[in-house]
PASEDO-151643 format. One record per residue: residue number from 1; residue in three letters; x, y, z of N, C-alpha, C, O in turn. Coordinates in nm, 3 decimals. Each point is the difference from the previous one (the first is absolute). Last residue first. Layout:
BEGIN
i->NUM	aa->ALA	nxx->X	nyy->Y	nzz->Z	caxx->X	cayy->Y	cazz->Z	cxx->X	cyy->Y	czz->Z	oxx->X	oyy->Y	ozz->Z
...
# end
This chain:
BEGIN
i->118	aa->UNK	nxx->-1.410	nyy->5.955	nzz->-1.054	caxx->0.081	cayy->0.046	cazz->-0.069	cxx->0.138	cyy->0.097	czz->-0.001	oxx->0.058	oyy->0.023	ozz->-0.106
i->117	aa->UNK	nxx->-0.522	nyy->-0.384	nzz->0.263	caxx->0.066	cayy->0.060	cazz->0.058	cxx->0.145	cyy->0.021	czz->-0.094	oxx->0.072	oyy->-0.097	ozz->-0.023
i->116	aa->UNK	nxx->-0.531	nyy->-0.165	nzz->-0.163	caxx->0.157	cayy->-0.027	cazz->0.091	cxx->0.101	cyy->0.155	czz->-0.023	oxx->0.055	oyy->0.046	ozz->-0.100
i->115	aa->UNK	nxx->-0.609	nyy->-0.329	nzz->-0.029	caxx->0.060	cayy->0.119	cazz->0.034	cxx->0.142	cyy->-0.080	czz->0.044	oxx->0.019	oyy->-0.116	ozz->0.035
i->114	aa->UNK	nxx->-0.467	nyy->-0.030	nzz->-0.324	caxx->0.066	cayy->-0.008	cazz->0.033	cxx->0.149	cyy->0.119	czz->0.052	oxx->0.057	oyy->0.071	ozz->-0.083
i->113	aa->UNK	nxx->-0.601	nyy->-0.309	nzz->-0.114	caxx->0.088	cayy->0.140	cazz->0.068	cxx->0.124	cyy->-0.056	czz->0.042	oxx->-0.014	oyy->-0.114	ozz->0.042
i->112	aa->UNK	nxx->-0.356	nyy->-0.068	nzz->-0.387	caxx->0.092	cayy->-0.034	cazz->0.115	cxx->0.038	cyy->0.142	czz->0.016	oxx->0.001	oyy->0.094	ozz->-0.080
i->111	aa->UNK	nxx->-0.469	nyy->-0.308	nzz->-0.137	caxx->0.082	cayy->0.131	cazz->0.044	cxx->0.097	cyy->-0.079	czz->0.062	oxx->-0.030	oyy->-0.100	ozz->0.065
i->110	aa->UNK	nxx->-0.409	nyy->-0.017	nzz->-0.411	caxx->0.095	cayy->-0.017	cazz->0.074	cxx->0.127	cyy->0.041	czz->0.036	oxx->0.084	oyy->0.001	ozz->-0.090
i->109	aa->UNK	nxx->-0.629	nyy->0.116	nzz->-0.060	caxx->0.166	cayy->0.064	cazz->-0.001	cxx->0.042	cyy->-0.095	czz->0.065	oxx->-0.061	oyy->-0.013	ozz->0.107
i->108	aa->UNK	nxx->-0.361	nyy->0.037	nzz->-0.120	caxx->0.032	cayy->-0.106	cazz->-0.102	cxx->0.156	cyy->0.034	czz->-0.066	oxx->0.061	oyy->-0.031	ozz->-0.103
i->107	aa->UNK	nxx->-0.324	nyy->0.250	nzz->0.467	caxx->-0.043	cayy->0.011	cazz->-0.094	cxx->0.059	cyy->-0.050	czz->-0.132	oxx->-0.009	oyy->0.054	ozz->-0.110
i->106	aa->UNK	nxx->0.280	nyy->-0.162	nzz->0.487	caxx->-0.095	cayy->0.125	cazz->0.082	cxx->-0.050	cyy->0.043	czz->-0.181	oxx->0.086	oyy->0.047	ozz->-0.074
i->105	aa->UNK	nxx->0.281	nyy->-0.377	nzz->0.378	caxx->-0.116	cayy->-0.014	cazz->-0.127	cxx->-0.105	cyy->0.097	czz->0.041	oxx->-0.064	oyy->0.008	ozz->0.105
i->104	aa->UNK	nxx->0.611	nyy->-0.085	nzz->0.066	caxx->-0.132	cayy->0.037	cazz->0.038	cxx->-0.022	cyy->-0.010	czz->-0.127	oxx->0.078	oyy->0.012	ozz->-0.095
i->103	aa->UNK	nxx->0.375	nyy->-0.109	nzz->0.404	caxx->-0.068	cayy->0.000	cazz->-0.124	cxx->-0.166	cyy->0.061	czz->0.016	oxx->-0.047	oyy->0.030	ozz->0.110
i->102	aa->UNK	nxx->0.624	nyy->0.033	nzz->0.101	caxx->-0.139	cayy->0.001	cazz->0.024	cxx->-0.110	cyy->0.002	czz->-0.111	oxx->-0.011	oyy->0.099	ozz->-0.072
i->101	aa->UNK	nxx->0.531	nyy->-0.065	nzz->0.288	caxx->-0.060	cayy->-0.068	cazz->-0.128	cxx->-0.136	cyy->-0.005	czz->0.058	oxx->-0.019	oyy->-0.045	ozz->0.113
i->100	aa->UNK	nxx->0.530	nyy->0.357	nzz->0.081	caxx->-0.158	cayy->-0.097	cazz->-0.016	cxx->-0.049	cyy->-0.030	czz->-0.127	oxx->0.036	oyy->0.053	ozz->-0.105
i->99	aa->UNK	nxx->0.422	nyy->0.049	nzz->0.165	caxx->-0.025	cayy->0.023	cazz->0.156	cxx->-0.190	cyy->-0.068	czz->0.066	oxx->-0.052	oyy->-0.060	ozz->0.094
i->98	aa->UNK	nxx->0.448	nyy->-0.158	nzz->-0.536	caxx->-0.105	cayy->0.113	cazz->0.035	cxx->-0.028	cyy->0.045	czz->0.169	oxx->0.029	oyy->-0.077	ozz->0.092
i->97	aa->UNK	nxx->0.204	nyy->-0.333	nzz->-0.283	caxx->0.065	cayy->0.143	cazz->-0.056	cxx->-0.105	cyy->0.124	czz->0.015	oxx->0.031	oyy->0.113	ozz->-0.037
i->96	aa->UNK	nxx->-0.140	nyy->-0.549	nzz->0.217	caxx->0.113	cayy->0.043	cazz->0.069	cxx->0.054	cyy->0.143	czz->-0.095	oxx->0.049	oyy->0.101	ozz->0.050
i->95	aa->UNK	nxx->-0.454	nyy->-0.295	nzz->-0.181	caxx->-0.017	cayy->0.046	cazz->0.105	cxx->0.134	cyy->0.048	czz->0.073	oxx->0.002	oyy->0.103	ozz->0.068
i->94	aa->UNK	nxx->0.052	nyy->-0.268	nzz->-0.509	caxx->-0.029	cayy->0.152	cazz->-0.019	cxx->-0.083	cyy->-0.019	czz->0.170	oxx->-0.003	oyy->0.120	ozz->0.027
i->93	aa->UNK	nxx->0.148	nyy->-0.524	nzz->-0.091	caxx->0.093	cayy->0.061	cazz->0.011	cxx->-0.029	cyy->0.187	czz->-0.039	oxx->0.080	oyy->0.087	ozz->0.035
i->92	aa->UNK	nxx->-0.404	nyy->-0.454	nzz->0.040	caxx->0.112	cayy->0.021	cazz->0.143	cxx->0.092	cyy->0.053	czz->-0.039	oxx->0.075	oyy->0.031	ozz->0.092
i->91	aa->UNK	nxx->-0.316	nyy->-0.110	nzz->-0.432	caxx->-0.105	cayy->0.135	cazz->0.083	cxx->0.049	cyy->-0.005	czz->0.094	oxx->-0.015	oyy->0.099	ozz->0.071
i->90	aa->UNK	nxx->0.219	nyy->-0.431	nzz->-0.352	caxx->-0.004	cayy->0.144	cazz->-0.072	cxx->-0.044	cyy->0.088	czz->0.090	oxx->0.053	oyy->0.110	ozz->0.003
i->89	aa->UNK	nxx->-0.086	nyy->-0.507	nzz->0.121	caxx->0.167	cayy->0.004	cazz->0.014	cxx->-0.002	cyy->0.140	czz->-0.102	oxx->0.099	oyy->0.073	ozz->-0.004
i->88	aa->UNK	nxx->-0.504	nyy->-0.286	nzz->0.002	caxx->0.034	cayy->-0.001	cazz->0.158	cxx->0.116	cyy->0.117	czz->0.036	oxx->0.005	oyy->0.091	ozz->0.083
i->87	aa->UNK	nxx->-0.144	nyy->-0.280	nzz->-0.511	caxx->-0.094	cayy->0.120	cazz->0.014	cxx->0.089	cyy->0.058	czz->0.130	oxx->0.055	oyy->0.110	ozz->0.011
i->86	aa->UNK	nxx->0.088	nyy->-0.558	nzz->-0.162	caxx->0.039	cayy->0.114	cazz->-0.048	cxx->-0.041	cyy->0.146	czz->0.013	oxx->0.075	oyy->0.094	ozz->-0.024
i->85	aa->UNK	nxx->-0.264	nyy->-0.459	nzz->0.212	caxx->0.112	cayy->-0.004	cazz->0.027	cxx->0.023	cyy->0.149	czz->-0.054	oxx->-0.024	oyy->0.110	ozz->0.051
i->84	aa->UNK	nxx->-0.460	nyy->-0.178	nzz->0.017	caxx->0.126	cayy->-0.065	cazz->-0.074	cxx->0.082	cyy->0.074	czz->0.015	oxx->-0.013	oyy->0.122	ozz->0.002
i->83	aa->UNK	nxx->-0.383	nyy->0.074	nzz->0.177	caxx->0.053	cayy->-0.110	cazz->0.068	cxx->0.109	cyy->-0.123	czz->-0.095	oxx->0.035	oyy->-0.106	ozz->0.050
i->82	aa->UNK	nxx->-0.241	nyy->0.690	nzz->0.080	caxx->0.007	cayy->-0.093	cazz->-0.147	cxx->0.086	cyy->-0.161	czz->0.112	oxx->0.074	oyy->0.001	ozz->0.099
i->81	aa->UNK	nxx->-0.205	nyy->0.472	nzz->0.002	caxx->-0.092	cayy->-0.120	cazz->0.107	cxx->0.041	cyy->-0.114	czz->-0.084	oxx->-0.054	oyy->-0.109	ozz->0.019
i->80	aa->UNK	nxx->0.194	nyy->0.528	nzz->-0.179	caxx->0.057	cayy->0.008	cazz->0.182	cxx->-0.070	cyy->-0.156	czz->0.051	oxx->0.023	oyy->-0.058	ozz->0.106
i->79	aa->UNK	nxx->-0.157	nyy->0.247	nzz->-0.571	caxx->0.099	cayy->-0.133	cazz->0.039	cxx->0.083	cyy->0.025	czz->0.100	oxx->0.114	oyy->-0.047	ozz->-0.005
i->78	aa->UNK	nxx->-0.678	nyy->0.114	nzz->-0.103	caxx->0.106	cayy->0.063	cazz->0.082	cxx->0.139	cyy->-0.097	czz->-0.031	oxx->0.002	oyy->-0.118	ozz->0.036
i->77	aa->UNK	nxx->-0.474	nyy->0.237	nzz->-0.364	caxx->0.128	cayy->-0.094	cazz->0.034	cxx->0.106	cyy->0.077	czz->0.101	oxx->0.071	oyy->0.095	ozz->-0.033
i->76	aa->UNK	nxx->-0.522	nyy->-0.010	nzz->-0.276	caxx->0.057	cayy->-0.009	cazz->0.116	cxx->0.076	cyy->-0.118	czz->0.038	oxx->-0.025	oyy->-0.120	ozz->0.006
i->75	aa->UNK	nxx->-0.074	nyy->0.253	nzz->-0.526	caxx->-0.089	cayy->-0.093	cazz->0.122	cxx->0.110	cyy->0.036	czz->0.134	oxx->0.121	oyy->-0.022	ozz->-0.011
i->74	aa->UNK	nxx->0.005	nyy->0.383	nzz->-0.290	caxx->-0.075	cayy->-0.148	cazz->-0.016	cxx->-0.038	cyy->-0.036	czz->0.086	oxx->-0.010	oyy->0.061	ozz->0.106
i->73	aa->UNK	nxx->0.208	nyy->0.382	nzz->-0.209	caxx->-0.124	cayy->0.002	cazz->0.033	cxx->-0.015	cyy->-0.131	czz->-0.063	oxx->-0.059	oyy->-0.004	ozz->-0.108
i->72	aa->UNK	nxx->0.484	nyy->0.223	nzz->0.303	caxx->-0.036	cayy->-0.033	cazz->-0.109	cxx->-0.171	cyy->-0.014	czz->0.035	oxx->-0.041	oyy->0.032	ozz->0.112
i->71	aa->UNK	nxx->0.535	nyy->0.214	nzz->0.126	caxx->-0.191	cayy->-0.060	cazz->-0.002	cxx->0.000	cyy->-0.058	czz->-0.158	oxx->0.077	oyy->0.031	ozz->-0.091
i->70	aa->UNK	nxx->0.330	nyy->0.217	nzz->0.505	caxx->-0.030	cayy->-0.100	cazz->-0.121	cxx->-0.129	cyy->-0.023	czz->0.010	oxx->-0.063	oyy->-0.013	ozz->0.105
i->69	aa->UNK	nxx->0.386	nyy->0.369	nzz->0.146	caxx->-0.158	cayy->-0.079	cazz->-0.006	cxx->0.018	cyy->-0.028	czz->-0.114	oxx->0.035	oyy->0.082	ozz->-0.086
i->68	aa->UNK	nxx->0.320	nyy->0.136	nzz->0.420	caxx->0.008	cayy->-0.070	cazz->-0.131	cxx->-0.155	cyy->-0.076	czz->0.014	oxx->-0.034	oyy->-0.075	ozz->0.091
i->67	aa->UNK	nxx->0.411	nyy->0.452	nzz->0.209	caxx->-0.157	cayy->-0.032	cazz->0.011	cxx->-0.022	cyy->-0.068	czz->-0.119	oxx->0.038	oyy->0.081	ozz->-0.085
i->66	aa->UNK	nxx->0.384	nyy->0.091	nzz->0.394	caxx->-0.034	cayy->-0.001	cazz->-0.142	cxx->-0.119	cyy->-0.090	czz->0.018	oxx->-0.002	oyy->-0.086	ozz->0.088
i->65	aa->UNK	nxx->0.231	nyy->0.439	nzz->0.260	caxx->-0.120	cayy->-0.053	cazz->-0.024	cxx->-0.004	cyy->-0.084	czz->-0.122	oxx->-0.080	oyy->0.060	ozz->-0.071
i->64	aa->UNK	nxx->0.298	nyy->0.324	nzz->0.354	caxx->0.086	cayy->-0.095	cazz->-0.074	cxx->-0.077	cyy->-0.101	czz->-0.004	oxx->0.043	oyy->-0.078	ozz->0.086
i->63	aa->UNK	nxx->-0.201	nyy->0.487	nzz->0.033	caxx->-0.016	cayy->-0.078	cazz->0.141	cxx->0.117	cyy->-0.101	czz->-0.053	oxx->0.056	oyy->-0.058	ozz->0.093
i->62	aa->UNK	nxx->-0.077	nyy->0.418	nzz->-0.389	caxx->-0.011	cayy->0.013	cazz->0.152	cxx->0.003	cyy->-0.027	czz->0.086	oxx->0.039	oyy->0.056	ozz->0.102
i->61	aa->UNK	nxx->-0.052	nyy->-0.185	nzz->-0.586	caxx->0.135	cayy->0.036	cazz->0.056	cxx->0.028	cyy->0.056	czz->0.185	oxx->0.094	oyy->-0.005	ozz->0.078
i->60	aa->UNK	nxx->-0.454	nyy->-0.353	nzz->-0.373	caxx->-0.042	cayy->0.095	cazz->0.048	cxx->0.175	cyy->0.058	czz->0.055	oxx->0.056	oyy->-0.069	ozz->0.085
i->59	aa->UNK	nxx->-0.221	nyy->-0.188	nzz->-0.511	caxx->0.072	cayy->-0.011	cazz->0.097	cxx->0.059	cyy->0.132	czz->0.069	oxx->0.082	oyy->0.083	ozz->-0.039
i->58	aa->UNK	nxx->-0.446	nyy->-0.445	nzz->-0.272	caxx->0.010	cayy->0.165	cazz->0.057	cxx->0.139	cyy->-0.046	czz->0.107	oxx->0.018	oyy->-0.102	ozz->0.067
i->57	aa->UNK	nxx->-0.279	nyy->-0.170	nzz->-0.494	caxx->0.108	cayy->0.027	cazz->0.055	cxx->0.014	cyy->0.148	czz->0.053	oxx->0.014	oyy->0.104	ozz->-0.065
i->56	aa->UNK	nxx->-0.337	nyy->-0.546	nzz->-0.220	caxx->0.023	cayy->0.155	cazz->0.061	cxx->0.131	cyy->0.022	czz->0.088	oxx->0.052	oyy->-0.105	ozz->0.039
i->55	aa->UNK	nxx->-0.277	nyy->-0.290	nzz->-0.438	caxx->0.099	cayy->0.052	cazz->0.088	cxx->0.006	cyy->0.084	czz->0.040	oxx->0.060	oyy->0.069	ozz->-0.082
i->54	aa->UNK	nxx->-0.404	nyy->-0.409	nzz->-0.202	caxx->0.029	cayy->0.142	cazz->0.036	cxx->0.105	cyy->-0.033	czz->0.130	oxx->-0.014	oyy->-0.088	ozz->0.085
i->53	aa->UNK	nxx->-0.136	nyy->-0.267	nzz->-0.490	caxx->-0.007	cayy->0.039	cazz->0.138	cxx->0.076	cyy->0.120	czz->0.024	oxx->0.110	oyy->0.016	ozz->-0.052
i->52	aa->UNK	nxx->-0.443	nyy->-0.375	nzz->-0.313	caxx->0.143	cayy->0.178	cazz->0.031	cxx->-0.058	cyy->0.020	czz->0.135	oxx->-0.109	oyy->0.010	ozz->0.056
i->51	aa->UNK	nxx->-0.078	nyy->-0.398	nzz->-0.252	caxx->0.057	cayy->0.022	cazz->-0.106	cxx->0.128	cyy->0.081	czz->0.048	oxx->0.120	oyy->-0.007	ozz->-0.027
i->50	aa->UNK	nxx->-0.227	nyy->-0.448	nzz->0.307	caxx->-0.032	cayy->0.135	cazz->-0.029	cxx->0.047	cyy->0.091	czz->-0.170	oxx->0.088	oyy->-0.039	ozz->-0.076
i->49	aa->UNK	nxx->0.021	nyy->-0.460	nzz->0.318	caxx->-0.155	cayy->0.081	cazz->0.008	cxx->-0.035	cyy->0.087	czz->-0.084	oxx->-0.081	oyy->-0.015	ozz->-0.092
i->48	aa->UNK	nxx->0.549	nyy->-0.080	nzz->0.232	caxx->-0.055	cayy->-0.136	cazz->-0.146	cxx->-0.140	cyy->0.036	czz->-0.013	oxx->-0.042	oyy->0.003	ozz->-0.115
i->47	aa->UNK	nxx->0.287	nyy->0.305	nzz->0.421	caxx->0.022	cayy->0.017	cazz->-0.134	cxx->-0.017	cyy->-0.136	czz->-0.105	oxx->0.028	oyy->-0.012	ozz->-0.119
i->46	aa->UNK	nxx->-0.029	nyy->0.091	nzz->0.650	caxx->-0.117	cayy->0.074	cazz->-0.079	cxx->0.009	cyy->-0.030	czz->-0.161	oxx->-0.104	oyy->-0.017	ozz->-0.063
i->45	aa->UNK	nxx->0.448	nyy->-0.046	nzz->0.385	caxx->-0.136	cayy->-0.128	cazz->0.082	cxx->-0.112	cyy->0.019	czz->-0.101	oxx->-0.087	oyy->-0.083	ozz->-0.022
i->44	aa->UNK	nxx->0.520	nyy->0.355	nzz->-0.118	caxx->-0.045	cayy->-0.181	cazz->-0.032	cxx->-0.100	cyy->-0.052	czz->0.084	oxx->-0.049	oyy->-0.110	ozz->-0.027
i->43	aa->UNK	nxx->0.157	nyy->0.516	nzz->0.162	caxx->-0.027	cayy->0.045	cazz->-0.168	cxx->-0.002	cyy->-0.174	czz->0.021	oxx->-0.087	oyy->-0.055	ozz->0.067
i->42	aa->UNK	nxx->0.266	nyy->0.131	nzz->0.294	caxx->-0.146	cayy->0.031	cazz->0.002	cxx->-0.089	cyy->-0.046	czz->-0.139	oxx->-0.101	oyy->-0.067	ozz->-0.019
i->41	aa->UNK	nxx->0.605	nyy->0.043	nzz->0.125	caxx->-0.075	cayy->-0.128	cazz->0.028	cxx->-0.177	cyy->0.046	czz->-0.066	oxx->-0.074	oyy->-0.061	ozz->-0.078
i->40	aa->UNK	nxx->0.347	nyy->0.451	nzz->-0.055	caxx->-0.018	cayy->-0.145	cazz->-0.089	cxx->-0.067	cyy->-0.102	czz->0.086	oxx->-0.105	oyy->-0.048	ozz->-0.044
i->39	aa->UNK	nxx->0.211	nyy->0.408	nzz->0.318	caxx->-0.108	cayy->0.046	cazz->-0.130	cxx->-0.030	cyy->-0.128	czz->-0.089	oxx->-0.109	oyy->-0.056	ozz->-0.015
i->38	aa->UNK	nxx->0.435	nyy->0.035	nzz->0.360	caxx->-0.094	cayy->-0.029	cazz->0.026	cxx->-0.160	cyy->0.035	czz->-0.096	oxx->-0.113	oyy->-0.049	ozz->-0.005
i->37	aa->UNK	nxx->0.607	nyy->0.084	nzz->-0.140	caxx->-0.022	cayy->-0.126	cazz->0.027	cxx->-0.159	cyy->-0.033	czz->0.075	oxx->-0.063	oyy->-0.102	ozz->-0.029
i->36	aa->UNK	nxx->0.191	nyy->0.575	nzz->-0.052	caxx->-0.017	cayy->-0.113	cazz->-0.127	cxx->-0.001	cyy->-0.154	czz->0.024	oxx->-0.074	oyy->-0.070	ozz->-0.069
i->35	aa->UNK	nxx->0.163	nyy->0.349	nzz->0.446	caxx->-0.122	cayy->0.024	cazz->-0.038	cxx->-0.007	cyy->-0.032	czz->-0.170	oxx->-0.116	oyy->-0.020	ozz->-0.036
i->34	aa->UNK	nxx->0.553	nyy->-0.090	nzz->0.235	caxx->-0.098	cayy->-0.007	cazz->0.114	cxx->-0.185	cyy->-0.018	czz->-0.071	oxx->-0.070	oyy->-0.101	ozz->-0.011
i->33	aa->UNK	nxx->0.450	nyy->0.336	nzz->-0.211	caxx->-0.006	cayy->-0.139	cazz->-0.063	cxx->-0.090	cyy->-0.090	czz->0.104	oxx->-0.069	oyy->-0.089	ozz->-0.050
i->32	aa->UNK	nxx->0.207	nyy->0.558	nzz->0.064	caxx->-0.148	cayy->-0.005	cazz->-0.039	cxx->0.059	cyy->-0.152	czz->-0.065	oxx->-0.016	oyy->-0.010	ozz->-0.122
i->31	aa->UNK	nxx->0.192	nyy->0.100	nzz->0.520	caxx->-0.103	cayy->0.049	cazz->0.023	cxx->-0.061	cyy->-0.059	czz->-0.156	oxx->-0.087	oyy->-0.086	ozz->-0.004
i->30	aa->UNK	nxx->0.555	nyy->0.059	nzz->0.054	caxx->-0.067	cayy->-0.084	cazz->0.022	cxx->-0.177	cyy->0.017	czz->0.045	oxx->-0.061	oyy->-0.105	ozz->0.016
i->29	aa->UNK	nxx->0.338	nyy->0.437	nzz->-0.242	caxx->-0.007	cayy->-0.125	cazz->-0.093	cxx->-0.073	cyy->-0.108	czz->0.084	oxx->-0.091	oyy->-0.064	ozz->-0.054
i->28	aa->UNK	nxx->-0.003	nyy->0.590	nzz->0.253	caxx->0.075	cayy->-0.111	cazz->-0.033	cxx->-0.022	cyy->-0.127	czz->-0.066	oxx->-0.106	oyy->-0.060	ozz->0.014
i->27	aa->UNK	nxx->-0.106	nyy->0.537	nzz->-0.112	caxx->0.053	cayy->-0.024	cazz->0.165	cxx->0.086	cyy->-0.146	czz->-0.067	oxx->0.029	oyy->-0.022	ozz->-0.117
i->26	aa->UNK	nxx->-0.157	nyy->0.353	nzz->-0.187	caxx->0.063	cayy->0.069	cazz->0.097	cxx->0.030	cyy->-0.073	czz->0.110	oxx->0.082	oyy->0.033	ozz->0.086
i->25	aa->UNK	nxx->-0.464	nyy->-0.087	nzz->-0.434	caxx->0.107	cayy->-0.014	cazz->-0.029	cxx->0.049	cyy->0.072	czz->0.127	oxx->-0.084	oyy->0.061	ozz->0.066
i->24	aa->UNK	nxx->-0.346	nyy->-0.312	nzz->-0.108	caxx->0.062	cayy->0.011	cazz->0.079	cxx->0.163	cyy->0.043	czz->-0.020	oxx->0.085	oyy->-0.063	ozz->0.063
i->23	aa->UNK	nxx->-0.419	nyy->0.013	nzz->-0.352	caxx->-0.065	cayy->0.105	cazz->0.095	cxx->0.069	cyy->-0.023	czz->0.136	oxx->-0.038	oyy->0.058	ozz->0.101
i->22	aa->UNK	nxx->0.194	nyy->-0.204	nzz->-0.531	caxx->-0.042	cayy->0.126	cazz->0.024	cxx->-0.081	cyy->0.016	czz->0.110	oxx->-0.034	oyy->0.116	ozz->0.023
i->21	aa->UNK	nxx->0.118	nyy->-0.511	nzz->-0.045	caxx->0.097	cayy->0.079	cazz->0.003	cxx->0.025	cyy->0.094	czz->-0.035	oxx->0.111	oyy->0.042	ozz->0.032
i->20	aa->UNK	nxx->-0.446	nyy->-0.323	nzz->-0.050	caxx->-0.008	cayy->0.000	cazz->0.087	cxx->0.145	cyy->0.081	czz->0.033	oxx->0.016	oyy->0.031	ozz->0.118
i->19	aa->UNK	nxx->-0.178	nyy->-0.126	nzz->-0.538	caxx->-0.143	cayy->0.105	cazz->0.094	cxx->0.116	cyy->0.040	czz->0.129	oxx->0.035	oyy->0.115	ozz->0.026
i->18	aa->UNK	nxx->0.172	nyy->-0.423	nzz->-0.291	caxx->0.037	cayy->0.159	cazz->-0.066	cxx->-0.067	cyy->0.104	czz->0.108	oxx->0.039	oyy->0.103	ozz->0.057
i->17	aa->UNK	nxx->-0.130	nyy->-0.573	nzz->-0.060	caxx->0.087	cayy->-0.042	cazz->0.098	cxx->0.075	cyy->0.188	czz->-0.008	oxx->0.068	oyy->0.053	ozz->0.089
i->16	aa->UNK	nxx->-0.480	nyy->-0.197	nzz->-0.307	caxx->0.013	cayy->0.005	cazz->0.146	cxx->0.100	cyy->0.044	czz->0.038	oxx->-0.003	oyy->0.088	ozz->0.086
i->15	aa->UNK	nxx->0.038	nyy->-0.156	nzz->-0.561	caxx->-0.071	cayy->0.124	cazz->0.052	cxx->-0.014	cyy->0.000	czz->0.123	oxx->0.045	oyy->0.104	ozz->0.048
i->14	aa->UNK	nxx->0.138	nyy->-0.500	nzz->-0.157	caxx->0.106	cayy->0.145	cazz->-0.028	cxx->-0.079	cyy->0.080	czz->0.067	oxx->0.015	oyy->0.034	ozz->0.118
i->13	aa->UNK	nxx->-0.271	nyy->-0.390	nzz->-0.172	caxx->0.062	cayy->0.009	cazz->0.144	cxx->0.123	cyy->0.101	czz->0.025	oxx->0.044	oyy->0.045	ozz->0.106
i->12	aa->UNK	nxx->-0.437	nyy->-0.201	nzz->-0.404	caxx->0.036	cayy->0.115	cazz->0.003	cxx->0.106	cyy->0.051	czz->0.107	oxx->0.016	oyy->0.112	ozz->0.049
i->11	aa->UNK	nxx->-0.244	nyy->-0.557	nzz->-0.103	caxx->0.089	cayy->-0.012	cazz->-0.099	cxx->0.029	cyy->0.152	czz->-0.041	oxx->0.054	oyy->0.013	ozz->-0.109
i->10	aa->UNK	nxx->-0.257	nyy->-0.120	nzz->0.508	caxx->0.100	cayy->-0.047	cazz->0.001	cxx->0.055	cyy->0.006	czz->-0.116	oxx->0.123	oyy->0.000	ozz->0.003
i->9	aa->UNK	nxx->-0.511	nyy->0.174	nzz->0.078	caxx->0.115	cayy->0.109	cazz->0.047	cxx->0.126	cyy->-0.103	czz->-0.029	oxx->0.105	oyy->0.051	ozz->-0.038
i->8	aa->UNK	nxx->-0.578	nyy->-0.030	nzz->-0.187	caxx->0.100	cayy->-0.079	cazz->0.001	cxx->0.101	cyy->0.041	czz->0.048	oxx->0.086	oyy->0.036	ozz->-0.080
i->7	aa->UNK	nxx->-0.313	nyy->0.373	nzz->-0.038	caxx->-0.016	cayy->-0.117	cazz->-0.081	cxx->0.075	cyy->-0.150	czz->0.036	oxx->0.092	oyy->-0.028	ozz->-0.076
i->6	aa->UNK	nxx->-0.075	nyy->0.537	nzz->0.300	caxx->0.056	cayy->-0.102	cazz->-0.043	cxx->-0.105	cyy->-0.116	czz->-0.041	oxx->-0.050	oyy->-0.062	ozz->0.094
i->5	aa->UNK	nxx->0.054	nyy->0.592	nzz->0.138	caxx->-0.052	cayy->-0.118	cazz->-0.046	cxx->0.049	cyy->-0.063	czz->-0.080	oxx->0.015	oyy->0.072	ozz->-0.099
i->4	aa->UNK	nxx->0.147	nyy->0.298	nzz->0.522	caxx->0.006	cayy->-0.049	cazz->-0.138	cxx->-0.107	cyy->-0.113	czz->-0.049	oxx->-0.030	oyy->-0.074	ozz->0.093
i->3	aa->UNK	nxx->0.103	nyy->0.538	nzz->0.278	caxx->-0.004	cayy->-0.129	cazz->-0.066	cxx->0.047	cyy->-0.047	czz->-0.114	oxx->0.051	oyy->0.070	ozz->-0.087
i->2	aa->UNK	nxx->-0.020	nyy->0.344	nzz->0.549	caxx->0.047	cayy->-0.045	cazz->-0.169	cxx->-0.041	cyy->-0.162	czz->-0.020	oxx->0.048	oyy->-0.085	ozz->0.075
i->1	aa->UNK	nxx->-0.210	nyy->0.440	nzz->0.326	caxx->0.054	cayy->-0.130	cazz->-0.033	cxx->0.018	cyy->-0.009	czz->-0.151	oxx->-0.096	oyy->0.004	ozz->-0.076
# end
């Protein structure tokens, strides 16, 4: 898995938006604007909290697999469970652009995974 760490992803959002296209160069315009739009909702549930949030990116060519874990290490916070509007309409929309979203707190890591078929 290739990562990145970002300082404040949203106001590094070139560098995301760069991460995320190198590692997906070759497949299609609407694919990697798909997974930048869902990288960013994410990156903002996290980014008024936190200092640096990490980005990984594997994309398995075999099974056509792209695999994306975001973490930061603040106060646990799932925003799959987030309940303002705006939160709502961000995580319903990287759930529809994604194949899965799945969060977890596991040693003061907060983790999203997120996968969609390539």
């Amino acid at each position: 898995m290739t990562k990145i760490v970002l300082d404040r992803a949203l106001k590094n959002s070139d560098a995301v938006n760069d991460f995320i296209a190198e590692q997906l160069m070759g497949y299609s315009m609407k694919l990697l604007m798909q997974v930048d739009m869902a990288v960013e909702e994410i990156c903002s549930a996290y980014d008024k909290e936190n200092e640096s949030i990490s980005i990984s990116c594997d994309v398995d060519k075999d099974s056509n697999i792209l695999k994306l874990v975001i973490e930061d290490s603040g106060v646990p916070h799932n925003p799959l469970m987030e309940e303002t509007a705006d939160k709502e309409l961000g995580i319903i929309l990287t759930q529809k652009l994604m194949d899965s979203v799945e969060y977890e707190n596991s040693d003061g890591i907060n983790r999203i995974t997120m996968q969609k078929k390539i």
